[in-house]
N, C-alpha and C positions, 0 to 999 in steps of 0.2 A: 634373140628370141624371134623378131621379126622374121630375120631372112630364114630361119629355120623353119616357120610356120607354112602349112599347105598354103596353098596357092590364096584360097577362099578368105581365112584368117589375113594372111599379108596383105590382101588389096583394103580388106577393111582396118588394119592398122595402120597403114599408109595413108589412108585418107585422113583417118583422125590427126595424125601427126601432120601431117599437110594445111590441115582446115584451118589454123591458123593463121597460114600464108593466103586462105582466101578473103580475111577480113583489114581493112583497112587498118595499118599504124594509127591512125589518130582514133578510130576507136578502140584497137586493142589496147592503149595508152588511159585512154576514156573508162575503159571497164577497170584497168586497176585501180584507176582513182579509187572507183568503188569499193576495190577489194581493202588496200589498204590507206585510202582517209581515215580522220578521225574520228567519222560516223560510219567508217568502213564495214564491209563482213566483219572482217578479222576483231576488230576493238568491239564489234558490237557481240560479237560469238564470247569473246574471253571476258569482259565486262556482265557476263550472262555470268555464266558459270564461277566469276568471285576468282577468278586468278587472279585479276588485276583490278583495280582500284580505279585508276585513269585511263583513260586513251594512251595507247602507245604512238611516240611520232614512227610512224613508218615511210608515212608518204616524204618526198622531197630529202631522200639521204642516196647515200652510196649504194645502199642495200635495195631500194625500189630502183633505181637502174639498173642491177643486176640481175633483178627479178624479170624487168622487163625487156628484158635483154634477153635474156636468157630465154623468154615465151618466144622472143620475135627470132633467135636464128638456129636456137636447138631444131629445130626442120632441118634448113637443110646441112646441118650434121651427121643426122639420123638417116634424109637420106643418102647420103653420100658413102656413109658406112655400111648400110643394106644395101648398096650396087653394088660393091667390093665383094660382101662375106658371102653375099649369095653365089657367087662366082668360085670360092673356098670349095674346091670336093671335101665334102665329109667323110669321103673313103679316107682321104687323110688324116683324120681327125683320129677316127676307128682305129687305124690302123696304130697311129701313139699311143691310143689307151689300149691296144692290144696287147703294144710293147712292155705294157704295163707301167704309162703317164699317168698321172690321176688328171680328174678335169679341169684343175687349173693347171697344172703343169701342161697338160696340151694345149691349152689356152693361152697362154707365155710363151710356149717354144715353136706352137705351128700357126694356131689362128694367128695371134697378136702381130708377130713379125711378115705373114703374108696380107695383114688390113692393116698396117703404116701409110703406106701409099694411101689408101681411100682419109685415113686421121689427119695426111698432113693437107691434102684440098681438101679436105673438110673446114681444116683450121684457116687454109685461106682466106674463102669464102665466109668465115666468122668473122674475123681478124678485120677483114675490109669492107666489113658491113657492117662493126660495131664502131672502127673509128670512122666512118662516115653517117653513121645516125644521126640522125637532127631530132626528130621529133620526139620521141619516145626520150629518152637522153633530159628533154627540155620541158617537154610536158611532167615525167615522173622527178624530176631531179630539180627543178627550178634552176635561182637564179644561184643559189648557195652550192649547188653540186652540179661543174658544170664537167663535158666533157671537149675533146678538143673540137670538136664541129661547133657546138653552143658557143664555147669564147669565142671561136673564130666569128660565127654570127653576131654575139653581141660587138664585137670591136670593127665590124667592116659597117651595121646596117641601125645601131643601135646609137653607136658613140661615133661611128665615123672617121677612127682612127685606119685608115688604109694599110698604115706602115706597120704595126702591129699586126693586121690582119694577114699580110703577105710573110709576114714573120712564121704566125702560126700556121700559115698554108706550106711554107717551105720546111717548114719542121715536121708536117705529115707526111706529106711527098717522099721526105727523106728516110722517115721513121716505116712508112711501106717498101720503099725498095730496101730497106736493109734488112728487114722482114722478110722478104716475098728472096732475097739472095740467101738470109739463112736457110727455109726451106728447100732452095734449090741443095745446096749444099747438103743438107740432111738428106734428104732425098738421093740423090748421088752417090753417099757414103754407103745406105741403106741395098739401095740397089745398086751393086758393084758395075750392071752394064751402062750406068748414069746416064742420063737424058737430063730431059728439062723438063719443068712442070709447066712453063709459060708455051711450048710447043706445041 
């Protein structure tokens, strides 16, 4: 919808979607507290209206790091995928639903498979900024929900254990490049002239 909007529309949805990457992690971190503690909006909105009886735990599980995760790198996903489709002629597009594609079928057969490439450095760029979070991760998830950057924090600066720490550093390391090779590979298949995406 973005990359299809006038010019006027896309810079003002771009920024909204941006504006997030203007504010600090520890307080985008900080504001969910707000949103979901357990004098949160949320428990305080649903505690209103008799849905719910208790506070719900939302803060400090799997679910508020996903949440919060999900605020901190849906950017630049969005943008990544609005550099690609803008790039898409729409004559192309036209021209499948001329042939008589409906719109998702052109969606499948012509967008989808020419904005791959933009999904998979999108997914990069996710991929290696959510297993390198610290803050968000720690602040929304505690000590009970940690991720691998958290453990590796608590075991190198916490407990002091080095040898664990180095355990779970080389466990990342490993788990990005055989990541960042699947990609390649996908990518390669996708596009039969194969390159690299690290180039």
């Amino acid at each position: 919808f973005i990359a299809r909007s006038n010019r006027k529309w896309r810079s003002l949805m771009m920024g909204l979607v941006l504006f997030p990457l203007l504010t600090n992690s520890v307080v985008r971190s900080f504001a969910w507290i707000n949103i979901l503690g357990t004098n949160g909006i949320i428990n305080r909105a649903l505690l209103a209206t008799g849905l719910i009886q208790e506070p719900l735990q939302l803060l400090y599980t799997e679910f508020a790091i996903t949440i919060g995760s999900l605020y901190l790198f849906l950017p630049l996903m969005i943008t990544t995928l609005v550099g690609i489709l803008e790039n898409i002629d729409s004559e192309i597009v036209e021209a499948a639903e001329t042939l008589g594609a409906s719109p998702m079928v052109a969606f499948m057969k012509v967008i989808w498979p020419l904005s791959v490439p933009g999904v998979i450095v999108g997914s990069i760029l996710v991929f290696t900024g959510t297993l390198t979070a610290y803050t968000t991760p720690q602040l929304l998830g505690g000590n009970q929900n940690m991720m691998m950057s958290t453990f590796l924090y608590q075991n190198a600066m916490t407990l002091g254990n080095w040898q664990n720490a180095g355990v779970i550093a080389l466990i990342m390391i490993v788990t990005t490049i055989l990541v960042m090779k699947g990609f390649n590979l996908l990518a390669a298949r996708i596009d039969r002239r194969g390159g690299d995406l690290n180039a």
